[in-house]
C-alpha positions as CSV (number, residue, x, y, z in Angstrom):
1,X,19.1,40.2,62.8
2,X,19.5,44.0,63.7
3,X,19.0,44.5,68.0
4,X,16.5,46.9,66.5
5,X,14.5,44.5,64.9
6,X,14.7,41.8,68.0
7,X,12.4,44.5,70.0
8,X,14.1,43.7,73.1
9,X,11.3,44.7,75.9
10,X,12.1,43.8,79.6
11,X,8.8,45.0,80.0
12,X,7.2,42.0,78.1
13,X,8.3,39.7,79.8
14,X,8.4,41.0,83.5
15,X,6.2,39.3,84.7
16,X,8.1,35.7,84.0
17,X,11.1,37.8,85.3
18,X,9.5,38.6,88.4
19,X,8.5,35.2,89.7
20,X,11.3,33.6,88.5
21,X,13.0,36.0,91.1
22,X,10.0,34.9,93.5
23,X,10.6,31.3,93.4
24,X,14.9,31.6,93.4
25,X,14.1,33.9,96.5
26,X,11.8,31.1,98.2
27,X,14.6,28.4,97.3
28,X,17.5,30.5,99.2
29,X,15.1,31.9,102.2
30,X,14.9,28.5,102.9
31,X,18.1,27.9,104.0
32,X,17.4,30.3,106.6
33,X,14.4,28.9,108.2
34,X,13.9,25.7,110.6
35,X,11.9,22.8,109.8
36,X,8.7,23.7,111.3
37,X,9.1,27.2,110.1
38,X,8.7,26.4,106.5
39,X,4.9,27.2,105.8
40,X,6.3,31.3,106.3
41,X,7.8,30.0,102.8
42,X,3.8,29.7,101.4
43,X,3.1,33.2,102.7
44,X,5.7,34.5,100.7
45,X,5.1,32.7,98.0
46,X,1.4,34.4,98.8
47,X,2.4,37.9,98.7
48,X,4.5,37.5,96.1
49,X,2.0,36.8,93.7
50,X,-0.8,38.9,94.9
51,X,1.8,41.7,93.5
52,X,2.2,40.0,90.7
53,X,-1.3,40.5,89.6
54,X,-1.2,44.4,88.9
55,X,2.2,43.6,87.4
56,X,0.5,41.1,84.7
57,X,-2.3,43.8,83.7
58,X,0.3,46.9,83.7
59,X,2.6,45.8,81.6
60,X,0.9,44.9,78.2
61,X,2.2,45.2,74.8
62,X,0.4,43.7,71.4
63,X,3.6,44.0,69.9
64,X,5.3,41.0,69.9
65,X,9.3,41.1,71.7
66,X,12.4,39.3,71.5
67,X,12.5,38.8,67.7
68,X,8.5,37.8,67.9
69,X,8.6,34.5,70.3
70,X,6.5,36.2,73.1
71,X,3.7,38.4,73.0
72,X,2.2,40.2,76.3
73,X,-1.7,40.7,74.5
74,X,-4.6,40.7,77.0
75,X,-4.9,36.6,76.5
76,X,-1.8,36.3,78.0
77,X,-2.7,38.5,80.7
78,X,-6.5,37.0,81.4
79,X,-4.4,33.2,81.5
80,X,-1.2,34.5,83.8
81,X,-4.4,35.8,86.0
82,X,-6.0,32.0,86.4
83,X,-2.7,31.2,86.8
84,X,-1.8,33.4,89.6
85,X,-5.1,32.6,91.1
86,X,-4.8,29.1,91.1
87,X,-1.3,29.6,92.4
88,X,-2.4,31.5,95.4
89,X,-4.8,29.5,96.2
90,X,-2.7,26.2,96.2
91,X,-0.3,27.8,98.2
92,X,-3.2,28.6,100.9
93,X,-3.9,25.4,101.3
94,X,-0.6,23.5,101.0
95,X,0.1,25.7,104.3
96,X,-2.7,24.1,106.4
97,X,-1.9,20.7,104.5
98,X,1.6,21.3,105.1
99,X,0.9,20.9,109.3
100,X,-0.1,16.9,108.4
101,X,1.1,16.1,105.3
102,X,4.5,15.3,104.5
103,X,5.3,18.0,102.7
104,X,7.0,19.7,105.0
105,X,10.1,20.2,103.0
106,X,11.1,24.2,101.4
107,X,11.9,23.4,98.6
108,X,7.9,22.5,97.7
109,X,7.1,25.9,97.2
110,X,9.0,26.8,95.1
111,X,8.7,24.4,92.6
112,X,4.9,25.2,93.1
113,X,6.2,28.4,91.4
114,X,8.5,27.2,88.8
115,X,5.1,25.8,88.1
116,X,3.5,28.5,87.5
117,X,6.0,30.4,85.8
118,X,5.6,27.4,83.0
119,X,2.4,28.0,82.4
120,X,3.1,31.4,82.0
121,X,5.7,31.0,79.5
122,X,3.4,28.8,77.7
123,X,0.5,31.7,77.5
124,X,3.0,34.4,76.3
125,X,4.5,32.6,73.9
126,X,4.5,33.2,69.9
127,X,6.7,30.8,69.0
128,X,6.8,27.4,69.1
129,X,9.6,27.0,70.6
130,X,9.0,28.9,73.4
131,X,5.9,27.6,74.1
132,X,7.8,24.3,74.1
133,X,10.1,25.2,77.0
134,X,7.3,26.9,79.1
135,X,5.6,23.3,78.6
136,X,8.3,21.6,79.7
137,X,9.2,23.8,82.3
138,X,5.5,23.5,83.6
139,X,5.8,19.4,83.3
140,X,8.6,18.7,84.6
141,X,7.8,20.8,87.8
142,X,4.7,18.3,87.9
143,X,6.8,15.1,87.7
144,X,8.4,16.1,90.9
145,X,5.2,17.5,93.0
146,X,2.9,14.8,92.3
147,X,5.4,12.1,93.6
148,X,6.1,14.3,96.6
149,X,4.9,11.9,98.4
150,X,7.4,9.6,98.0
151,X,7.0,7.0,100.4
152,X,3.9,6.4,99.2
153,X,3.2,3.7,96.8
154,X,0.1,5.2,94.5
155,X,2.3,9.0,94.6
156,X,5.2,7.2,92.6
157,X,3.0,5.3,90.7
158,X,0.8,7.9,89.6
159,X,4.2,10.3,89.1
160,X,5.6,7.3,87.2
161,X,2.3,6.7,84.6
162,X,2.2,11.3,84.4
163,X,6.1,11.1,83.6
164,X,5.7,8.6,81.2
165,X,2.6,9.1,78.7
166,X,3.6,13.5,79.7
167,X,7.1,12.6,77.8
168,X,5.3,10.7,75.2
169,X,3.2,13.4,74.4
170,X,5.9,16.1,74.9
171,X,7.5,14.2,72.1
172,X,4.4,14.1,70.0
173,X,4.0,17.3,70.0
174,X,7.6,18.2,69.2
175,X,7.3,15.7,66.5
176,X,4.1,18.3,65.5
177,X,6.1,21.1,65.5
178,X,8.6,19.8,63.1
179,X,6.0,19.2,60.6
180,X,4.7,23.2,61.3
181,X,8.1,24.3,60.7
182,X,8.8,22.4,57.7
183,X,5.2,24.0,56.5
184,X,5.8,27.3,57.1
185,X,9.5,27.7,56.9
186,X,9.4,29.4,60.9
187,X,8.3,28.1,64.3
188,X,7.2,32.0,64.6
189,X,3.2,31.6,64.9
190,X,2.1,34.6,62.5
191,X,4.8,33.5,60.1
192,X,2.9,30.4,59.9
193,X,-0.2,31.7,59.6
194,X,0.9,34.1,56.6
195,X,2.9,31.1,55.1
196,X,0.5,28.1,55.1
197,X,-2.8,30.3,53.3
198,X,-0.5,29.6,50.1
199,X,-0.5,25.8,51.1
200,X,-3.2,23.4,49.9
201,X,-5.6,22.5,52.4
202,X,-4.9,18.8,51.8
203,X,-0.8,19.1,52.0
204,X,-0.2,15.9,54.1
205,X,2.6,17.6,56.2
206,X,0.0,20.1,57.3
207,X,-2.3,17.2,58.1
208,X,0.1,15.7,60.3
209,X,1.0,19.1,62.0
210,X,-2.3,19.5,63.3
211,X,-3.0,15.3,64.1
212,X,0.3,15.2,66.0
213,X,-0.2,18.6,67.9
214,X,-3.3,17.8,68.2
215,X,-2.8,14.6,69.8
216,X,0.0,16.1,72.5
217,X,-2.2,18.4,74.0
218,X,-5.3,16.2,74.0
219,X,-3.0,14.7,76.8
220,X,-2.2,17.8,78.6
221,X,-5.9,18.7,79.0
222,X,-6.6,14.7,79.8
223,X,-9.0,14.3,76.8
224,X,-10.6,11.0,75.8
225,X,-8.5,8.5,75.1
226,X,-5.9,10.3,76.1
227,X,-7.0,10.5,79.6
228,X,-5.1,6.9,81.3
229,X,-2.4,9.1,83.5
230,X,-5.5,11.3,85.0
231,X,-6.9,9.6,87.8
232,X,-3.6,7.8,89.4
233,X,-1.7,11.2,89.2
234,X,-5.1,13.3,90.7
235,X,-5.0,10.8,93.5
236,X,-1.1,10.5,94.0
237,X,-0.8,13.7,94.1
238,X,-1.2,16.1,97.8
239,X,-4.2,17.2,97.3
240,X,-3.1,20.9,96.9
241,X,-1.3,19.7,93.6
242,X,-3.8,18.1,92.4
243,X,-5.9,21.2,92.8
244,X,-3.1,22.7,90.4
245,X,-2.2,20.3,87.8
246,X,-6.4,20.1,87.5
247,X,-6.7,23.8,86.7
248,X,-3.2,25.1,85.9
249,X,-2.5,22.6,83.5
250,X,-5.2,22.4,81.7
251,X,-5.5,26.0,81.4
252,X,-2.0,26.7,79.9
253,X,-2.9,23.6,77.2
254,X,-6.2,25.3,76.1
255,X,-3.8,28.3,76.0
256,X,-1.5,26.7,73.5
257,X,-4.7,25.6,71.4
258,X,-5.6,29.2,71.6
259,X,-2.1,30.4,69.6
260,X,-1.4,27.1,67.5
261,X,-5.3,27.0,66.2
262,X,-6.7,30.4,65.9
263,X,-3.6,32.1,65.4
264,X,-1.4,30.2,63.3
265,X,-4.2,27.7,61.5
266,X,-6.6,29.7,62.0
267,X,-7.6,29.5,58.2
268,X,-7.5,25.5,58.3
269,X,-10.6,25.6,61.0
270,X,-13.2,22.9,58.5
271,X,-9.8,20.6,59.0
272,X,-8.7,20.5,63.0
273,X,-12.5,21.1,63.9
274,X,-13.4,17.6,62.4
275,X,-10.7,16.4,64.9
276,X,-12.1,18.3,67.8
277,X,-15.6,17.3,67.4
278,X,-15.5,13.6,68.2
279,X,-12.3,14.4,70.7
280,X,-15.0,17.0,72.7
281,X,-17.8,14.8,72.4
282,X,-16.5,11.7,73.5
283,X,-14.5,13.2,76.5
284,X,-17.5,14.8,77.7
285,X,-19.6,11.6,77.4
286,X,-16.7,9.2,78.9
287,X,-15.8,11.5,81.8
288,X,-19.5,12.0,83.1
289,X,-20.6,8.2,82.5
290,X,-17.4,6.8,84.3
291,X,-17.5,9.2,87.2
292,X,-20.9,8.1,88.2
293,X,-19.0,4.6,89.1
294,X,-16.1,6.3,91.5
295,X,-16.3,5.2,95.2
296,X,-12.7,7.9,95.7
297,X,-13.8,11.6,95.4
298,X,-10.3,12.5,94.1
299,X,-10.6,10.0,91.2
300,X,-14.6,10.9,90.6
301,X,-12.9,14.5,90.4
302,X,-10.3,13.3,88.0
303,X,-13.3,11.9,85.7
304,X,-15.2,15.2,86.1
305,X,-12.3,17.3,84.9
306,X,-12.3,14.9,81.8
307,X,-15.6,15.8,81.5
308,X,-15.3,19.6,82.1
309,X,-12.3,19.3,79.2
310,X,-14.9,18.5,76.5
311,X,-17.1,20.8,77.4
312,X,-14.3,23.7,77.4
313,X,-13.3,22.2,74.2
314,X,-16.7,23.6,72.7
315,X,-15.4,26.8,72.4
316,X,-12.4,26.4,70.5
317,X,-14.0,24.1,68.2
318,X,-17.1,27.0,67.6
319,X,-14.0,29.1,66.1
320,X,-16.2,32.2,67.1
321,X,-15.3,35.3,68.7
322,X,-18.6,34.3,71.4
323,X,-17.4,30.5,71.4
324,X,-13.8,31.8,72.9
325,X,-15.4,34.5,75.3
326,X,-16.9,32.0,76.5
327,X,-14.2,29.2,76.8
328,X,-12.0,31.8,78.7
329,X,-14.9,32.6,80.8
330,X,-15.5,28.7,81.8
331,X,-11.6,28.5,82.4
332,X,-12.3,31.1,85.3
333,X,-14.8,29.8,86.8
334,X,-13.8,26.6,86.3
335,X,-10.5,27.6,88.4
336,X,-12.8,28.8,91.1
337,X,-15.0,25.9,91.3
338,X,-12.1,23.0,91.3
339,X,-10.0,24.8,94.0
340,X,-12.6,25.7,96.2
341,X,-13.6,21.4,96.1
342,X,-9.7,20.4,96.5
343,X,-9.9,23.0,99.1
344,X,-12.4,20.8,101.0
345,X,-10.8,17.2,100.2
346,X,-7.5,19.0,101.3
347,X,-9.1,19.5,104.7
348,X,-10.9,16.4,105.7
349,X,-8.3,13.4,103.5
350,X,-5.3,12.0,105.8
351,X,-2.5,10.0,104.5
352,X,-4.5,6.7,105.2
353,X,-6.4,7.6,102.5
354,X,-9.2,8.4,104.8
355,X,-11.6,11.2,103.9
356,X,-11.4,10.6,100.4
357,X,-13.9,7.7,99.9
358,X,-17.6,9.1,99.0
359,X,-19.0,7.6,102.3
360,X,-16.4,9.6,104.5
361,X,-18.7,12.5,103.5
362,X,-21.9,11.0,105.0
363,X,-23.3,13.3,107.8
364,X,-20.8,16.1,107.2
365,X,-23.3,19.1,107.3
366,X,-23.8,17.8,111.6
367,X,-20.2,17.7,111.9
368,X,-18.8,20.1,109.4
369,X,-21.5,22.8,108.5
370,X,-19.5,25.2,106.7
371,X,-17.2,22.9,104.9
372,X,-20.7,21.2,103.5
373,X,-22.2,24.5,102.6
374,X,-19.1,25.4,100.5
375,X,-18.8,22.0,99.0
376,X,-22.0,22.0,98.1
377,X,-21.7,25.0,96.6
378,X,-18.6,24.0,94.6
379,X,-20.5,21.0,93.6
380,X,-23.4,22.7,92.1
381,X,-21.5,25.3,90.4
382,X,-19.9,22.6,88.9
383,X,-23.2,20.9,88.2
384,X,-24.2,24.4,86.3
385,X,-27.0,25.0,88.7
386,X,-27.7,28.6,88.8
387,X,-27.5,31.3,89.9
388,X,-23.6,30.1,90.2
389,X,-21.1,30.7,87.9
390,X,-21.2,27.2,86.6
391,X,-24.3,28.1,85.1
392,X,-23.3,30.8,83.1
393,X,-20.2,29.3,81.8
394,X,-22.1,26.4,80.4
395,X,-25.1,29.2,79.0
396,X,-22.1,31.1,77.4
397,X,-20.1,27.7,75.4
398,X,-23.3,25.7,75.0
399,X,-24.8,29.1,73.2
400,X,-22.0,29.5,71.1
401,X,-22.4,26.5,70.0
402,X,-26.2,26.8,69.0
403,X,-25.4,30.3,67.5
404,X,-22.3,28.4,65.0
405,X,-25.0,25.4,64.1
406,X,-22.9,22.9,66.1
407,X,-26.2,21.5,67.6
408,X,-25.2,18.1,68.1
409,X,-22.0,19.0,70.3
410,X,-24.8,21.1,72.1
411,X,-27.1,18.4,72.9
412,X,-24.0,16.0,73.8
413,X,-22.9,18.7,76.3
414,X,-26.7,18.9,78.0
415,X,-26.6,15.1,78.1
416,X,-23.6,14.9,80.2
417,X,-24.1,18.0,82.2
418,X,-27.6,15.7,83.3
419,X,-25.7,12.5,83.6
420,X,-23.0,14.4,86.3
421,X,-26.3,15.6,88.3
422,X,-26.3,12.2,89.6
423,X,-22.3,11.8,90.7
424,X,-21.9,15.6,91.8
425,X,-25.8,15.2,94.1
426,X,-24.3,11.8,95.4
427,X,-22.1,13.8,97.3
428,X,-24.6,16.2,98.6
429,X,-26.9,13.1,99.1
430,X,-24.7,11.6,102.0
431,X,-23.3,14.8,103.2
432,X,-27.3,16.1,104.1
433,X,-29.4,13.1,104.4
434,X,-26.9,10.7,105.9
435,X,-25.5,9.9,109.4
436,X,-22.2,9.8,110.4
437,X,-20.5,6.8,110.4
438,X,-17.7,5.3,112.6
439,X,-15.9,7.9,115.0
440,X,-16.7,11.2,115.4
441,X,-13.2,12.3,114.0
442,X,-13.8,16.1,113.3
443,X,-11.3,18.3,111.9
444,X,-11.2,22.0,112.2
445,X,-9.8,24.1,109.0
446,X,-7.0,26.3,109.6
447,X,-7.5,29.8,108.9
448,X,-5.6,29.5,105.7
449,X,-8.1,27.1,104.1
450,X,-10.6,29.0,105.9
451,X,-10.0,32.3,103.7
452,X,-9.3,29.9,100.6
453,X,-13.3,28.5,100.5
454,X,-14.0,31.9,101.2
455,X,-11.9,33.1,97.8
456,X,-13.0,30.4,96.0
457,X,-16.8,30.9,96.8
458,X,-16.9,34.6,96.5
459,X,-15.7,34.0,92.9
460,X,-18.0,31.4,91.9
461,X,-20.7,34.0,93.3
462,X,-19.8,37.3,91.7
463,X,-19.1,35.2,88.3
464,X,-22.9,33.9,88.3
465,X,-24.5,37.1,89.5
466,X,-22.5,39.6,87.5
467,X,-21.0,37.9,84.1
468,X,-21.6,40.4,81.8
469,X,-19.0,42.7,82.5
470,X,-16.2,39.8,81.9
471,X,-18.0,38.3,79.0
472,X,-18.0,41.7,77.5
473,X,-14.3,42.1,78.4
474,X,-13.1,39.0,77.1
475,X,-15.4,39.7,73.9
476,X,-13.8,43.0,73.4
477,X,-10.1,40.8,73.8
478,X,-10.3,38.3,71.6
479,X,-12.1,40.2,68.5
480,X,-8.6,41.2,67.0
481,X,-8.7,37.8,66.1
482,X,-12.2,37.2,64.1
């Protein structure tokens, strides 16, 4: 292959470039600083990534690079944004986390990064086997934060079940792949897509393509029944992770969907939407019907995010230019939402495990009165009461869905949005109407949460007030495609 050919564009890719240098400078400043020093780490971690953002936007190119394995489009841009804003945020609160959690240690921020840079890799990528690496390079950085905790026994346990079923489905999807390649004679994604319209649409190796890739990202996103690692690893995890790995994660996977499905099979849609269907729908039934039963607000989280996966799920499996507006619009919000409540558990939870049972909430609006308005905020967005954002993401998919015929997925989707009223209003419930119980143990957030609630709320409002302009955008992004 001619170098002319390969399109070699730094530009493309220098974004990934950028925070790889980020993280490889966290990892050596590191060296240089004390052991109490080491949040100045997170605030350069911070800073870093706040410059990153006009980076991400600047440098777009709908050409693919690099002989065609990554593409720098405006999906790719709208996902490295969640991801950036995720990132910052986690980083906010690991600093004030950092001051009682044992996490104390440099090289955590970094790896936060690596992280990040994964996910990145995965939402540029137009080739399978880059997307594979930026997977991998995303999990792996997982398997270590979530048993940062060491010395505690549910942190390597749930580490230990994520490590396990994440290889098992890294290799299910790899096994996936193998049966794309052999279809379309390339792991490039357009090459696929221009091979496989000449293929049957009952060739069993494409069948198996889409079951198997299918199935290893149902595990990424935590779908029904591929959902066991979820709710050890949420509550192993330092809470600031499990912010991340909720919202991160699960964005780069429905990232992957994006450019397997409606790139490279997009014509096979009748065939991988009769697998999404019952995947969505059960998901979002399981998650909200099992929450309800959670005494642990990090595991009742874990089962909401299920939930929230199936409901997400809607718009890919609408296959419709509003469908996916509106799936990347829920994936924003949705970042929002789950941050700003992580950002609250991060606060109050101690490494007893205290202040993350429901009933540690009881009388928190006496004690606490802005950490209860902004929870309950969180909690209702997530709830989809408006005039929050959570409202208008579930308008947007559940509309979609209605406008495509899929009025059964709708009325699943309503179902279980009125089932997590009760678990979500629990919360509320004790926080308002209860008194406290036991001592009077107050805590007082650090500035750094502080001005994460304040992030996290102030999205959560201009995304319910004003979501026209980013529905239009994301409308405008993704009709190349349909």
């Amino acid at each position: 292959m001619l170098p002319d050919s390969l399109n070699i564009n730094i530009t493309a890719v220098l974004p990934e470039i950028l925070l790889t240098g980020l993280a490889i400078s966290v990892l050596i400043f590191d060296f240089f600083l004390p052991k109490g020093k080491k949040q100045i780490l997170g605030y350069i971690g911070i800073i870093g990534l706040f410059a990153l953002l006009p980076v991400v936007w600047t440098t777009q190119n709908a050409v693919p690079a690099f002989g065609e394995t990554v593409i720098s489009d405006t999906i790719s841009s709208f996902f490295d944004t969640i991801f950036i804003i995720a990132g910052i945020l986690t980083l906010i609160i690991s600093i004030d986390y950092s001051k009682k959690g044992n996490i104390h240690k440099g090289e955590y921020y970094p790896i936060v990064l690596i992280a990040i840079l994964g996910m990145m890799v995965m939402a540029s990528s137009n080739d399978l086997l880059t997307l594979y690496v930026g997977l991998e390079l995303m999990a792996i950085s997982f398997y270590v934060l979530i048993a940062y905790r060491r010395n505690e026994t549910r942190s390597v346990e749930g580490a230990l079940k994520y490590f396990v079923l994440g290889g098992l489905s890294s290799g299910i999807i790899l096994y996936g792949i193998t049966f794309a390649y052999g279809v379309g004679g390339t792991t490039n994604l357009q090459g696929i897509s221009n091979q496989v319209v000449h293929i049957d649409v009952h060739d069993p190796f494409l069948l198996l393509s889409i079951v198997f890739i299918t199935a290893g990202l149902s595990f990424k996103i935590a779908l029904f029944p591929f959902h066991l690692w979820a709710p050890d690893a949420y509550q192993g995890a330092p809470p600031p992770i499990t912010a991340l790995l909720s919202v991160g994660s699960k964005a780069a996977a429905f990232s992957i969907f994006f450019r397997i499905f409606i790139i490279a099979f997009h014509g096979f849609h009748p065939l991988w939407s009769k697998l999404l269907w019952p995947l969505s729908a059960a998901t979002m039934v399981f998650g909200s019907v099992v929450a309800i039963s959670q005494k642990n607000i990090i595991r009742m989280m874990a089962y909401s995010s299920i939930a929230h996966a199936g409901m997400i799920m809607i718009g890919l499996l609408v296959n419709s230019r509003a469908g996916m507006a509106g799936m990347l619009y829920y994936l924003l919000v949705y970042t929002f939402m789950n941050m700003g409540v992580f950002a609250v558990v991060t606060i109050l939870a101690k490494d007893n495990g205290r202040g993350e049972n429901i009933e540690d909430y009881q009388g928190l609006a006496s004690r606490q009165p802005l950490l209860a308005f902004f929870l309950a905020l969180f909690l209702l967005a997530l709830i989809g009461v408006p005039p929050t954002g959570g409202f208008t993401a579930k308008f947007f998919i559940f509309a979609a869905a209605i406008e495509a015929g899929y009025y059964g997925i709708a009325i699943i989707g309503v179902v279980a949005t009125a089932v997590a009223l009760f678990f979500y209003t629990r919360i509320i419930f004790y926080m308002y109407m209860k008194e406290p119980q036991g001592s009077d143990d107050t805590v007082t957030p650090g500035n750094a949460t502080r001005i994460a609630l304040f992030i996290a709320g102030t999205g959560i409002a201009i995304l319910g007030l004003y979501p026209s302009p980013f529905i239009r955008f994301l409308e405008k992004a993704i009709q190349i495609y349909f």
